[in-house]
C-alpha positions in Angstrom: 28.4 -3.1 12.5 27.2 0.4 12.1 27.6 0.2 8.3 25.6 -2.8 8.5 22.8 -1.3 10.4 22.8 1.6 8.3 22.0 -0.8 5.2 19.7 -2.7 6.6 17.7 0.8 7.8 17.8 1.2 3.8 16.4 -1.9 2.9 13.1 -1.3 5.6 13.1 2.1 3.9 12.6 1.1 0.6 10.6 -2.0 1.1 8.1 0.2 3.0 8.3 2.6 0.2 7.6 0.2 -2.5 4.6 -0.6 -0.3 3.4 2.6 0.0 4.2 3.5 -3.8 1.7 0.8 -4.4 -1.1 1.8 -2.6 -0.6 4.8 -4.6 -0.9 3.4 -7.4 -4.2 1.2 -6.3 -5.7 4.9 -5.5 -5.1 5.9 -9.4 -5.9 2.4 -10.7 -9.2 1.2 -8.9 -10.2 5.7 -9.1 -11.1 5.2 -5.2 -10.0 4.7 -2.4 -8.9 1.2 -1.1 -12.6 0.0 0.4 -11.2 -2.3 3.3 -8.3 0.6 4.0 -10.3 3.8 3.6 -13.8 3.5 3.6 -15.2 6.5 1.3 -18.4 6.6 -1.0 -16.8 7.0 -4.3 -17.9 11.2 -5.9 -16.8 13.5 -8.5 -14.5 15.6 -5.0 -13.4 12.3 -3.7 -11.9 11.1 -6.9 -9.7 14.3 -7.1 -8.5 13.7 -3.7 -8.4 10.1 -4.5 -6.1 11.3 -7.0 -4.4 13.7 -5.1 -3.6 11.1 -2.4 -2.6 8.7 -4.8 0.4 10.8 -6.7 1.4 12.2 -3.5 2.1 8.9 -1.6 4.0 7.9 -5.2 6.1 10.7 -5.1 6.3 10.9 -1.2 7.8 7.2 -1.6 10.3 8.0 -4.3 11.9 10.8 -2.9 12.0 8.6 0.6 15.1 6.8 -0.8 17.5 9.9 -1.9 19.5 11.6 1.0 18.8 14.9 -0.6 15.1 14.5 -0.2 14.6 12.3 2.4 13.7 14.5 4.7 11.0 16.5 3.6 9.6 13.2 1.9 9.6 11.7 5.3 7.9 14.5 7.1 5.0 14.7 4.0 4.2 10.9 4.2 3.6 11.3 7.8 1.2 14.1 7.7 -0.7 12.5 5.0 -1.4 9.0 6.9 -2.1 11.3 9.9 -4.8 13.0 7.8 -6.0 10.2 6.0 -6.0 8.0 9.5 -7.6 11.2 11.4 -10.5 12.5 8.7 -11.6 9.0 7.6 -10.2 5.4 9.5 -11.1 7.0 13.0 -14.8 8.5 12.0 -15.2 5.5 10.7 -14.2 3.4 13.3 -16.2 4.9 15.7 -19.6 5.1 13.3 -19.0 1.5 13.1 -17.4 0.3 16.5 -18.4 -3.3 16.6 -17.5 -4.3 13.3 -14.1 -6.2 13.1 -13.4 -4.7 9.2 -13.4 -1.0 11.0 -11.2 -1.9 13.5 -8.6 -4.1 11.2 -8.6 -1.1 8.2 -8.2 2.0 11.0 -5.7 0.2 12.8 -3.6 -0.8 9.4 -3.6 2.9 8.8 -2.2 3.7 12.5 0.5 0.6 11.7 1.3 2.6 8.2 1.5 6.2 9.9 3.6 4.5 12.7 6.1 3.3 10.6 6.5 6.2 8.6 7.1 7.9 11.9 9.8 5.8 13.0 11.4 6.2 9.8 11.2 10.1 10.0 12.1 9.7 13.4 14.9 7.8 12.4 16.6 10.2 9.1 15.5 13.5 11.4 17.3 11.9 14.0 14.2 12.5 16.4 14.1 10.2 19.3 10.3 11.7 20.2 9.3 11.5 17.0 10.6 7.5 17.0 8.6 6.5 20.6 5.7 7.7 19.3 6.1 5.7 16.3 7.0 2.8 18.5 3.9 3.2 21.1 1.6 3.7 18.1 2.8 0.2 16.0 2.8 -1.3 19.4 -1.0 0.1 19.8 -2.0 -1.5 16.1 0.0 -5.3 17.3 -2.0 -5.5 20.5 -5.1 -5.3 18.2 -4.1 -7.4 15.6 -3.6 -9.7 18.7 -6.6 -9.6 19.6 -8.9 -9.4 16.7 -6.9 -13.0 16.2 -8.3 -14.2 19.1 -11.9 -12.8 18.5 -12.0 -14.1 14.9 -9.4 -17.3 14.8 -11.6 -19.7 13.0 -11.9 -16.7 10.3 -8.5 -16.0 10.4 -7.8 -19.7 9.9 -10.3 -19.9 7.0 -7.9 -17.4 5.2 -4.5 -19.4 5.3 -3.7 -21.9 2.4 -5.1 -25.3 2.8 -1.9 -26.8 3.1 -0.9 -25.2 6.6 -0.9 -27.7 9.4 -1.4 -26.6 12.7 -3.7 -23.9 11.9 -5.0 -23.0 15.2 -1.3 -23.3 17.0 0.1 -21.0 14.1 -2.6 -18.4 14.7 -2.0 -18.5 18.4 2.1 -18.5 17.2 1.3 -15.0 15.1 -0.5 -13.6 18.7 2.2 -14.4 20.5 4.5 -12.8 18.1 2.3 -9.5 17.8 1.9 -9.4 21.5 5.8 -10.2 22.4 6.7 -7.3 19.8 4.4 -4.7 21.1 6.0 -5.4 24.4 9.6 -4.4 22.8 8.2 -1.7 21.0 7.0 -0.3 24.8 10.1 -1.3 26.7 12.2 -0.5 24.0 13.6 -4.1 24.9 14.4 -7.2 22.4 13.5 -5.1 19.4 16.4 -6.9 17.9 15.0 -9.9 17.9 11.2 -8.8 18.1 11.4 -6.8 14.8 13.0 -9.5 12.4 10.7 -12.0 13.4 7.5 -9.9 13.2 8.6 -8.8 10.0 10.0 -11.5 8.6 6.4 -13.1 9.4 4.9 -10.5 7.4 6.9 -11.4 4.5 5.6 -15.2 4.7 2.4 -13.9 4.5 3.4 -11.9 1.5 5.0 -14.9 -0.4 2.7 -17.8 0.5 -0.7 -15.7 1.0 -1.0 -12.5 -0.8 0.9 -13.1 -3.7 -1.2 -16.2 -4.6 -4.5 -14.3 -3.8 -3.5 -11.6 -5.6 -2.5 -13.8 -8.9 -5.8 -15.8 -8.6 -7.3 -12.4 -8.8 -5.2 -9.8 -10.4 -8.4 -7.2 -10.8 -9.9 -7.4 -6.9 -8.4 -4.0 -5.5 -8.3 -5.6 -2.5 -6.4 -8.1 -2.5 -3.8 -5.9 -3.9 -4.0 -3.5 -0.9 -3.6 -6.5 1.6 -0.7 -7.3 0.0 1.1 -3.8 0.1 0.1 -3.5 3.4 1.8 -6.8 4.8 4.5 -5.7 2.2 4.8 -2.1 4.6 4.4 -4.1 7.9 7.3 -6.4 6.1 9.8 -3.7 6.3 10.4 -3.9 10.0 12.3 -7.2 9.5 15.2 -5.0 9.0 14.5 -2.1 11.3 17.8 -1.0 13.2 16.5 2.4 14.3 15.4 1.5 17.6 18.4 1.0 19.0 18.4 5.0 18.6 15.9 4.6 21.4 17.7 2.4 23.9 20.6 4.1 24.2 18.8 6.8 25.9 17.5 4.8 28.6 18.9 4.7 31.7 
C-alpha cells in the first residue's frame, strides 16, 4: 500500500507540474501575464518579469519530478505563487472587491500556492508546512462554493449544452467543494474527498476546457483555465494527507 501511495503522490506531482509548466509557457507565449489570473497592465518592466516568471515556473516544474532536485524546486515554486499571489491577486482583489473575476483569479492563485505547499510539505516532510497548504485550498473551495451560488445561472451558461441537470450539477460541484474543504480542516475523509474533487476537476478538463480551448486555440485564456483545472486536477491522487492524520490525537 505504501508503494502505492507513493506512486500515486507522483502522479499529483507531475500532473500539477505539467499545469504549472503551462502557465509558464502562456507567460512567454501571450508576452503578459494571464489577464483573468494576474491582472497587470502590459510594459516594457513587466514583460521582463513576465518573462522571468514565465521560465522560472518552467524550470521550477521540471526539476519538481527528479529526487535530486525536488526539494529546492519545491521550495522556489512556493515562494513564487506567494509573491505573485501577495504583490498582484491580493492588491487587486482588494481595489476591486465586488467584482466576482477578482475574487475567482486571486483565489485560483491561493488554490495554486496551496498545492504547491502541500507538495513541499509533503517531499520536505513538513507537516506545518502541509496544514497550511490544507487550510489555504480549503480557504480557495469555500469560495469557489460560494461564488457558485452567487453566479449559478453564469456558471450554468458555461457548461456544454448537452449537460442535463444543470442547476442540480452545480449545486453537486458546491457540495463537493464544501464537503472537501471540510476534510481539508478536519484532516478527515481526505481519502475520499480528494479523488472526487479532483477527479471533478479533470471532467472539467476533458469535456470543458479542452473543447474551449480547441474552438479557440489563440484566446490566452482559455488556455490558462485549462492549466488551472489541470493543477486543481492533481489532487485526485493526493496521498500526502494522510501524513497529517496520523498526528492527530
Amino acid at each position: 500500500m505504501k508503494a502505492i501511495n507513493q506512486i500515486l503522490n507522483l502522479i499529483s506531482i507531475l500532473i500539477f507540474s505539467i499545469a504549472i509548466s503551462g502557465i509558464g509557457f502562456v507567460h512567454l507565449l501571450s508576452d503578459h501575464f494571464p489577464i483573468g489570473l494576474l491582472p497587470v497592465s502590459k510594459s516594457i518592466f513587466t514583460g521582463i518579469v513576465c518573462y522571468t516568471v514565465g521560465v522560472t515556473m518552467i524550470m521550477a516544474s521540471v526539476l519538481l519530478n527528479f529526487q535530486k532536485t525536488s526539494r529546492i524546486a519545491s521550495i522556489l515554486l512556493s515562494i513564487l505563487l506567494l509573491i505573485l499571489t501577495l504583490a498582484i491577486s491580493i492588491p487587486d482583489l482588494i481595489g476591486h472587491f465586488y467584482n466576482a473575476n477578482n475574487w475567482t483569479g486571486t483565489f485560483e492563485m491561493i488554490s495554486l500556492f496551496s498545492i504547491s505547499l502541500i507538495i513541499s510539505g509533503f517531499i520536505l516532510k513538513n507537516t506545518t508546512v502541509l496544514r497550511w497548504g490544507n487550510y489555504l485550498l480549503a480557504s480557495g473551495l469555500i469560495v469557489f462554493a460560494v461564488l457558485h451560488y452567487r453566479y449559478a445561472k453564469f456558471i450554468i451558461f458555461l457548461m456544454p449544452g448537452w449537460v442535463p441537470e444543470k442547476e442540480l450539477l452545480n449545486g453537486m460541484i458546491m457540495a463537493v467543494f464544501l464537503c472537501s474543504a471540510f476534510s481539508l480542516i478536519s484532516s478527515k475523509l481526505s481519502k475520499i474527498t480528494m479523488p472526487v474533487l479532483g477527479s471533478m476537476f479533470l471532467i472539467w478538463v476533458l469535456i470543458l476546457h479542452l473543447p474551449r480551448v480547441m474552438e479557440k486555440p489563440l484566446i490566452e485564456a482559455e488556455w490558462t483555465s485549462l492549466f488551472i483545472a489541470l493543477a486543481m486536477g492533481s489532487v485526485a491522487f493526493f496521498r500526502f494527507l494522510p501524513l497529517v492524520q496520523t498526528e492527530n490525537p
